[in-house]
N, CA and C of each residue as an Amber inpcrd file, in Angstrom:
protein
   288
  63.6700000  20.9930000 -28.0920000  63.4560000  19.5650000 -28.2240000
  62.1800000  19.3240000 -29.0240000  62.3360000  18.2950000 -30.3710000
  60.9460000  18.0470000 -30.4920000  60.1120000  16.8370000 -29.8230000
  58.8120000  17.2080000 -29.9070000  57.9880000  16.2310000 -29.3400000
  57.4720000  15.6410000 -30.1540000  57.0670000  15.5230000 -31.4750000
  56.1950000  15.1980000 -32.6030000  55.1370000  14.5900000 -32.1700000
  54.4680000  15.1540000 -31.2120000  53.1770000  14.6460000 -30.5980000
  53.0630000  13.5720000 -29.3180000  53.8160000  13.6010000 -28.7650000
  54.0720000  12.2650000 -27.8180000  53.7410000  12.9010000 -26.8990000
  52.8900000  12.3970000 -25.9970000  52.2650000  12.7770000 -24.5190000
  53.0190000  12.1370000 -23.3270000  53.9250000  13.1440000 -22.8880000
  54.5920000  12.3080000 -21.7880000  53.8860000  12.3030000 -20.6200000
  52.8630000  12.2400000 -20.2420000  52.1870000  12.0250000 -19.1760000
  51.7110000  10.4640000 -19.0430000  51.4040000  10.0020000 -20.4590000
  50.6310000   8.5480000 -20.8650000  51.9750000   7.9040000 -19.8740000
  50.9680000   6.7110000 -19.2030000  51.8830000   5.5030000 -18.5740000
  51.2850000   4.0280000 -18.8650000  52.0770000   3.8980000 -19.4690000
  51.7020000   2.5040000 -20.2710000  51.3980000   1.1370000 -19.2000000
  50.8040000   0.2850000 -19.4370000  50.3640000  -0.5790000 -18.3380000
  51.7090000  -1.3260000 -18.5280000  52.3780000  -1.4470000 -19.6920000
  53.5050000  -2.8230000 -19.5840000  54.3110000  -2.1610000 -20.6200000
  55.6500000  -2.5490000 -20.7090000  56.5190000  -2.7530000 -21.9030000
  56.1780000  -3.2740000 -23.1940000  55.3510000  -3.8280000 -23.3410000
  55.2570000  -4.7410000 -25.0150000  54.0930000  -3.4800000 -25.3340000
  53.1980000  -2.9400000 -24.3990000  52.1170000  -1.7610000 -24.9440000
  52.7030000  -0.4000000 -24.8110000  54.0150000  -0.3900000 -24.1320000
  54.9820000   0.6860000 -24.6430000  55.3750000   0.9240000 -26.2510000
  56.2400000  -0.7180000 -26.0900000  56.9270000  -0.0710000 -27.5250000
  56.2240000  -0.5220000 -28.8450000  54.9020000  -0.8390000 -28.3820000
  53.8510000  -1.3810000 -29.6160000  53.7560000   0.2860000 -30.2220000
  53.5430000   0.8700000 -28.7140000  53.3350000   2.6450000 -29.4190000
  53.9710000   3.2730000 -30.0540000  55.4900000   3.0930000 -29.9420000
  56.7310000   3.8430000 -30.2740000  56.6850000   3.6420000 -31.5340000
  56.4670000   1.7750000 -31.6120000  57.0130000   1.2700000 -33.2130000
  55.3600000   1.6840000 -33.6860000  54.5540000   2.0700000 -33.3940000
  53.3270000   2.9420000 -34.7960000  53.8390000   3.9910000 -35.0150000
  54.1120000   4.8230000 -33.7700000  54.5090000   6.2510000 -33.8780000
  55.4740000   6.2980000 -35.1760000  56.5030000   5.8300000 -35.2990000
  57.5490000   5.4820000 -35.7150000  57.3820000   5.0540000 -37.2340000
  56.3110000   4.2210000 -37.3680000  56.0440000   3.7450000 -38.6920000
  55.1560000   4.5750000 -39.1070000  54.5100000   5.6090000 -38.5410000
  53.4930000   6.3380000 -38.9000000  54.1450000   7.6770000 -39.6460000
  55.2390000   7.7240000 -39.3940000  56.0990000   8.6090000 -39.2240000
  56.8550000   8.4880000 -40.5460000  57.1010000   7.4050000 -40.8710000
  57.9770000   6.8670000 -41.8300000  57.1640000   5.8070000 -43.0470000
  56.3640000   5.8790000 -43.2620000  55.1400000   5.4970000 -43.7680000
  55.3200000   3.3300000 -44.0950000  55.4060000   2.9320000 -42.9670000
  54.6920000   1.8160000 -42.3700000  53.7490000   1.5780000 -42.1570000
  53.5820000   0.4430000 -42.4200000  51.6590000   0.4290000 -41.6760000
  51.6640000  -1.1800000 -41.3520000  50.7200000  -1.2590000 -40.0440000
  50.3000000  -2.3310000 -39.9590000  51.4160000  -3.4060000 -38.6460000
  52.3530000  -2.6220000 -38.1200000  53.1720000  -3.4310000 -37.2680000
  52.8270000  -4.5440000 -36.1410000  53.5010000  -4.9390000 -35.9660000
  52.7940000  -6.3120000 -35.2440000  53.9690000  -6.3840000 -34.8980000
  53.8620000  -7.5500000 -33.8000000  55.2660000  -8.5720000 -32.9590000
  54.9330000  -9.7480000 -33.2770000  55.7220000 -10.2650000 -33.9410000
  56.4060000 -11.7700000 -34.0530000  57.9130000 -12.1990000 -33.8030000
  57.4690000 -13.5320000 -33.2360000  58.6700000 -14.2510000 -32.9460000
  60.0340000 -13.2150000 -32.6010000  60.1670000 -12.3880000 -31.5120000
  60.3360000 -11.6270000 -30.8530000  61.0920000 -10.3250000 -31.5460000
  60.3040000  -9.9780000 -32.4800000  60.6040000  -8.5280000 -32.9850000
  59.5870000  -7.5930000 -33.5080000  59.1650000  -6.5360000 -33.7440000
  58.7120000  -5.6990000 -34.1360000  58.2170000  -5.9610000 -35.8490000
  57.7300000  -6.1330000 -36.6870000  57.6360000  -5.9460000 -38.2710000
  56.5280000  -5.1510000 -38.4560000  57.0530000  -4.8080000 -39.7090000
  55.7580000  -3.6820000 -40.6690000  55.8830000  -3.7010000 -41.8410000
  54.7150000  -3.4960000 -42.8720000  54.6320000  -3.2770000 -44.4380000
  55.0850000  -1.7300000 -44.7960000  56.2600000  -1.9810000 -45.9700000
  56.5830000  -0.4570000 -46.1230000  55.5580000  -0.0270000 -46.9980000
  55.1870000   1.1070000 -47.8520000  54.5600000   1.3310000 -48.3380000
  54.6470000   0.6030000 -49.7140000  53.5980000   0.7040000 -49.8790000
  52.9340000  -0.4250000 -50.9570000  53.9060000  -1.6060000 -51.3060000
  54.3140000  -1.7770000 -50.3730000  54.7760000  -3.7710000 -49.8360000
  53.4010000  -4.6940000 -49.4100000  54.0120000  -6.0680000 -49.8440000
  53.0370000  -6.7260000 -49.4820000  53.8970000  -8.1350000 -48.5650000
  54.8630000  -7.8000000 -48.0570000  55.5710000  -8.4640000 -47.6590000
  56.6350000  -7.2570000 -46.3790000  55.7870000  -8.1180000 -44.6820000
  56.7350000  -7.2670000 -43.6830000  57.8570000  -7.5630000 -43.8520000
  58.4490000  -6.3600000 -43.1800000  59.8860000  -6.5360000 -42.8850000
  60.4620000  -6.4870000 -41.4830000  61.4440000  -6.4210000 -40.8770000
  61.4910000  -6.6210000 -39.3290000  62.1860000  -4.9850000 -39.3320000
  61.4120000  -3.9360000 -38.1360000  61.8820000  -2.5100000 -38.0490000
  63.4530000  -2.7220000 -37.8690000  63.8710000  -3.6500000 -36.9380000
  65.0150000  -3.4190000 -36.4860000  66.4240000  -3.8190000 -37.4420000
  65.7220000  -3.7620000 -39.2190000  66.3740000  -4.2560000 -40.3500000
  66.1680000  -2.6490000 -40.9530000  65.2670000  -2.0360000 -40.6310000
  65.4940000  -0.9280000 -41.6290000  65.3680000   0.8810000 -40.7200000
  65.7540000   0.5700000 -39.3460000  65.8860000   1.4910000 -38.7770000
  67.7720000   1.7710000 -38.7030000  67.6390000   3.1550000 -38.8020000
  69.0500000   3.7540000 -38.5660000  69.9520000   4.2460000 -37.3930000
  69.7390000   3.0450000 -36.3830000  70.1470000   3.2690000 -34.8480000
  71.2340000   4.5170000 -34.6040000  72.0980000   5.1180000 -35.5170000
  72.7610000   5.6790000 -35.3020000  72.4090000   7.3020000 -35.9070000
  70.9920000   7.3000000 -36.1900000  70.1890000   9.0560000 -36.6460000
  68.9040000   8.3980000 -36.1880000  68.3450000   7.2100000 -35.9350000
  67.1290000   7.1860000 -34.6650000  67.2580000   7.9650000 -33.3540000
  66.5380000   8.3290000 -32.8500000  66.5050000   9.2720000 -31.9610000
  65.4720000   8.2770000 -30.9080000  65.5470000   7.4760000 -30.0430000
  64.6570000   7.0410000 -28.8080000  63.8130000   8.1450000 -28.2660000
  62.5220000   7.1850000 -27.9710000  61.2560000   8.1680000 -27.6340000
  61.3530000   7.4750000 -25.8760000  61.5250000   8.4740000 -24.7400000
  60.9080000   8.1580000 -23.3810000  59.3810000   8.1020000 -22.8460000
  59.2610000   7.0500000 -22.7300000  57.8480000   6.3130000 -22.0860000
  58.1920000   6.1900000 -20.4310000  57.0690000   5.9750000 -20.0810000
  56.2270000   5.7230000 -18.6170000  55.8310000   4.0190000 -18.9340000
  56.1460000   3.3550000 -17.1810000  55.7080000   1.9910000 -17.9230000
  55.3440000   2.0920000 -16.2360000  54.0290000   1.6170000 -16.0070000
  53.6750000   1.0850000 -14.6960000  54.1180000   0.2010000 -14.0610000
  54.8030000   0.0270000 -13.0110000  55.4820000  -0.8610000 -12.0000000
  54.8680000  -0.8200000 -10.8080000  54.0720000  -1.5630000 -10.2100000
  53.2390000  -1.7580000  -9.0910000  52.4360000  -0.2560000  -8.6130000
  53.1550000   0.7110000  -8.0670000  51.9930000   1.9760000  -7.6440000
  53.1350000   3.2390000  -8.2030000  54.1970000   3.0470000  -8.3940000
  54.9860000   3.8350000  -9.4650000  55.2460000   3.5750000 -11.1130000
  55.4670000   4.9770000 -11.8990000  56.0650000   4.6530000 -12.9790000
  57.4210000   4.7590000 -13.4920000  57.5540000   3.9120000 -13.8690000
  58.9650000   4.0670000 -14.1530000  59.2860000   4.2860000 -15.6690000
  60.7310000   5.1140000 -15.9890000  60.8890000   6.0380000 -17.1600000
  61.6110000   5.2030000 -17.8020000  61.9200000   5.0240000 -19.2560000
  62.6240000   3.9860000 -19.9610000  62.8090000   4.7480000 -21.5330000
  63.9640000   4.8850000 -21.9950000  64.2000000   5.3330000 -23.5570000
  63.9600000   4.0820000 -24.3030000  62.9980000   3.6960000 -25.2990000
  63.0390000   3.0950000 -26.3970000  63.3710000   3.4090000 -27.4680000
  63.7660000   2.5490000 -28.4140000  63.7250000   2.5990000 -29.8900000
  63.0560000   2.2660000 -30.6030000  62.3120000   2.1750000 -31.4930000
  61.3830000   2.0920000 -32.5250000  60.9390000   0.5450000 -32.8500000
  61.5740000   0.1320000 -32.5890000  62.4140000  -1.8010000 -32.5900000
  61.6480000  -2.5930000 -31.0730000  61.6750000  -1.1760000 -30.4590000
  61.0870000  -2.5340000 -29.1130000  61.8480000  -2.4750000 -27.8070000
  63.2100000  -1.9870000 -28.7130000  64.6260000  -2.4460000 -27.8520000
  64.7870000  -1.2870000 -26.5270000  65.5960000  -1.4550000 -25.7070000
  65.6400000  -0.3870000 -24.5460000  66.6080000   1.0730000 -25.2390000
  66.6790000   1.4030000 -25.2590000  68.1990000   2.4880000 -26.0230000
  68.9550000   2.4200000 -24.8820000  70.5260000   2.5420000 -24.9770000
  71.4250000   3.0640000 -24.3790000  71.5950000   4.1470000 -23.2660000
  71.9710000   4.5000000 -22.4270000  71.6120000   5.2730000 -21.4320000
  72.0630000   6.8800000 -22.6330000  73.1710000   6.4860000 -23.3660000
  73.9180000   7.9000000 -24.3330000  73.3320000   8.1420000 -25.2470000
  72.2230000   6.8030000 -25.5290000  71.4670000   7.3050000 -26.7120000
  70.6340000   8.9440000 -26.9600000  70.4030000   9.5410000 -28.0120000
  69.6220000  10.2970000 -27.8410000  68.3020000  10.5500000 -28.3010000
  67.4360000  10.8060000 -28.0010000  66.2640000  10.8190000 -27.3460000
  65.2520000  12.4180000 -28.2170000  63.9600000  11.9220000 -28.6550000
  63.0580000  13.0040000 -29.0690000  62.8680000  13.7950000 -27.9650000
């Protein structure tokens, strides 16, 4: 399995500082920069763009691979597959 650096121990305080991580990882990865959330999606500048685009317009859900995070829930954490987008993945999805 690869890990491409992802620390599965990290437990994120919330969901939106989950997949804020995924979607850098992700754009870091794929040379994005600069992602942010607006008006409820994920965007980033591709390289040498000067104009974002929304991830979940130029990701390939079907050769994306979901990264599993830790998200704090009162005195447990609980495990969750994301996608790069923000979005939850599929329970069949597969996973870094």
């Amino acid at each position: 399995m690869i890990n491409n650096g992802i620390d599965s121990n990290t437990i994120y305080p919330d969901l939106k500082a989950a997949a804020a991580a995924v979607c850098r990882r992700w754009c870091e990865q794929h040379g994005y920069s600069d992602c942010f959330y607006q008006q409820g999606s994920w965007w980033a500048f591709p390289a040498n763009g000067v104009l974002p685009i929304k991830i979940y317009d130029v990701i390939d859900l079907e050769h994306t691979k979901a990264e599993r995070i830790q998200v704090k829930y009162y005195s447990i954490a609980l495990s969750v597959a994301l996608l790069p987008d923000g979005c939850i993945a599929p329970h069949n999805h597969p996973e870094i």
